[in-house]
C-alpha positions as CSV (number, residue, x, y, z in Angstrom):
1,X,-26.7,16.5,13.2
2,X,-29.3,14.2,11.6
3,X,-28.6,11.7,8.7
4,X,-30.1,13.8,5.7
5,X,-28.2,17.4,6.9
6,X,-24.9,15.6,7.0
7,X,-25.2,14.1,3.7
8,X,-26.3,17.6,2.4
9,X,-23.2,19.0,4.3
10,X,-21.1,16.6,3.2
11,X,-21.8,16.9,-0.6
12,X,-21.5,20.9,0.2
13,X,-18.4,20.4,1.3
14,X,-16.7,18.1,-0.7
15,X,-18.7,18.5,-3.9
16,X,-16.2,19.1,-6.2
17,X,-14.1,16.5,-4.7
18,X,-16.6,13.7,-4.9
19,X,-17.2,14.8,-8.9
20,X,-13.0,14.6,-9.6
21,X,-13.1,11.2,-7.2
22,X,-16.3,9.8,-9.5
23,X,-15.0,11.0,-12.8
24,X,-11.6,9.6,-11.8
25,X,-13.5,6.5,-11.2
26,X,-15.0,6.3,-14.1
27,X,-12.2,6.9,-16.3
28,X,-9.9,3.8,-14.3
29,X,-13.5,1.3,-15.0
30,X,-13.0,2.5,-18.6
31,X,-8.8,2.0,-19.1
32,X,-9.8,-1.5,-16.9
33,X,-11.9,-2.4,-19.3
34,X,-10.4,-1.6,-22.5
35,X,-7.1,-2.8,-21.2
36,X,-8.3,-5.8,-21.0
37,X,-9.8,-5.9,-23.9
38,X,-6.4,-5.1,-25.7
39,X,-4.8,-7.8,-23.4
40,X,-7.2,-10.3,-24.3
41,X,-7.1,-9.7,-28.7
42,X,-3.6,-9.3,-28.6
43,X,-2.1,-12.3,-25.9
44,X,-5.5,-14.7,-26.2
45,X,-8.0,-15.5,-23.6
46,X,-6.4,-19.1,-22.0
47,X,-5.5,-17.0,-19.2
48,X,-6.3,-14.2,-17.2
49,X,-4.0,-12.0,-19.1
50,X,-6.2,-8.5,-19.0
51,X,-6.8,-9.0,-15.4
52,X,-2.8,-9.6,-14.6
53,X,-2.5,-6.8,-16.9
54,X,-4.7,-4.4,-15.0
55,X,-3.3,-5.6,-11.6
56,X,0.5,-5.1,-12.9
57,X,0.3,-1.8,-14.2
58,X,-1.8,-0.7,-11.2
59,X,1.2,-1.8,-9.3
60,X,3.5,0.3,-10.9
61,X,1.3,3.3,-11.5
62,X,0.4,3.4,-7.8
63,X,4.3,3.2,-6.8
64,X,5.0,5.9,-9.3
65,X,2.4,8.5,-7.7
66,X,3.2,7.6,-4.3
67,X,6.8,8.4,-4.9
68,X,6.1,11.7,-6.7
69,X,3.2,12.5,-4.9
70,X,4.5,11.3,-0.8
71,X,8.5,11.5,-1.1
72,X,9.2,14.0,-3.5
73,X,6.1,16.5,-3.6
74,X,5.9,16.6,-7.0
75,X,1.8,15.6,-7.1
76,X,0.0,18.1,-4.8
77,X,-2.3,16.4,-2.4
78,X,-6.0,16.7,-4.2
79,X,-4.2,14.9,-7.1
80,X,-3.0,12.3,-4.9
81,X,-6.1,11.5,-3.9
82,X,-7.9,11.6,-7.4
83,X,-5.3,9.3,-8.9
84,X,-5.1,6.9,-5.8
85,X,-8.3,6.6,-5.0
86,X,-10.5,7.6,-7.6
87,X,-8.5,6.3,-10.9
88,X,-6.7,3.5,-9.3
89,X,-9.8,2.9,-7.0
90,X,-11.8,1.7,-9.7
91,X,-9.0,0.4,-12.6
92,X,-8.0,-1.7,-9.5
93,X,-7.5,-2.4,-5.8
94,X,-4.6,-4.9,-6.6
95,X,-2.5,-2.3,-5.7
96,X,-4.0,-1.5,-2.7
97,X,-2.9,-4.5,-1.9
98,X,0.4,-4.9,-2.7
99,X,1.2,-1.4,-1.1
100,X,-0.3,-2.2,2.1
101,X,1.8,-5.7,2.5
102,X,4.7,-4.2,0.9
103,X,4.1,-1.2,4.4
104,X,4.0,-4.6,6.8
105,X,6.8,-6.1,4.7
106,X,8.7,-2.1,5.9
107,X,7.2,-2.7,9.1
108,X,9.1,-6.4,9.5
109,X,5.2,-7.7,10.1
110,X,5.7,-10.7,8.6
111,X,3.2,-12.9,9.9
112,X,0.6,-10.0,9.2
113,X,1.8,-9.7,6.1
114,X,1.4,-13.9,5.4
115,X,-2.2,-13.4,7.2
116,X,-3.4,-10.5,5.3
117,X,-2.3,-12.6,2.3
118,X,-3.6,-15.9,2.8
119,X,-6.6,-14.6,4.9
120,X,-8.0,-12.3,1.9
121,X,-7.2,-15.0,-0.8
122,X,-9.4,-17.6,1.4
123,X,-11.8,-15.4,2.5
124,X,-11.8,-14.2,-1.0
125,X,-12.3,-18.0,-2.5
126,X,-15.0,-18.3,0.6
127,X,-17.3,-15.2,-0.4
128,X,-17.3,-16.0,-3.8
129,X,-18.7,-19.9,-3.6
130,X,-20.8,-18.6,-1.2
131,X,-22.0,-16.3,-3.4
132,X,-22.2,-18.7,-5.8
133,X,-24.5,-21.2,-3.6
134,X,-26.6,-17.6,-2.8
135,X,-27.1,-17.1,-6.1
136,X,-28.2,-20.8,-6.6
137,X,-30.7,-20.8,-3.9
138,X,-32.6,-17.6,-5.0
């Protein structure tokens, strides 16, 4: 199948999908946003308080639909994957995060768990200042 008929088949397919996923998406950009916004008139802006906000509520959001949603069937499987991935997709990836150590931390992979940690902050650090001196040399 050539590139253009599978993206047509695709977006056949999944259309209505990819419009709860996007819509999702933009609604978690929007609650980011304003969250932070909140965070920062109410706590001050000395610190990073909207982002930590975001991240910790993403945290606990993501925990709460995975438990309904995987271990108690509460949230049926489209839903899963709107709130997961589209809402909590785009109002943050923090909790990607965490979940996926917190699976190595069940898995006893502790040294992947210390390398995914330390290896995404660096790499994270890394791609931003090199970003930076991109940005610089344009």
């Amino acid at each position: 199948m050539n590139h253009a008929l599978s993206v047509v088949f695709f977006m056949g397919e999944n259309m209505e999908k990819v419009l709860m996923l996007g819509l999702a998406g933009a609604l978690g950009t929007l609650c980011r946003y304003w969250l932070s916004i909140l965070a920062h008139s109410v706590i001050g802006v000395n610190f990073p308080w909207g982002t930590w906000l975001v991240n910790i509520t993403g945290c606990l959001v993501f925990g709460l639909v995975w438990t309904l949603g995987y271990e108690r069937d509460l949230i049926p499987p489209h839903l899963r994957l709107v709130i997961l991935v589209g809402f909590l997709g785009a109002f943050t990836t923090f909790s990607t995060y965490i979940f996926e150590n917190s699976a190595l931390v069940q898995e006893a992979q502790w040294f992947k768990m210390g390398i995914n940690i330390l290896g995404q902050n660096a790499a994270g650090f890394l791609a931003l200042y090199l970003g930076y001196v991109a940005g610089k040399a344009l």
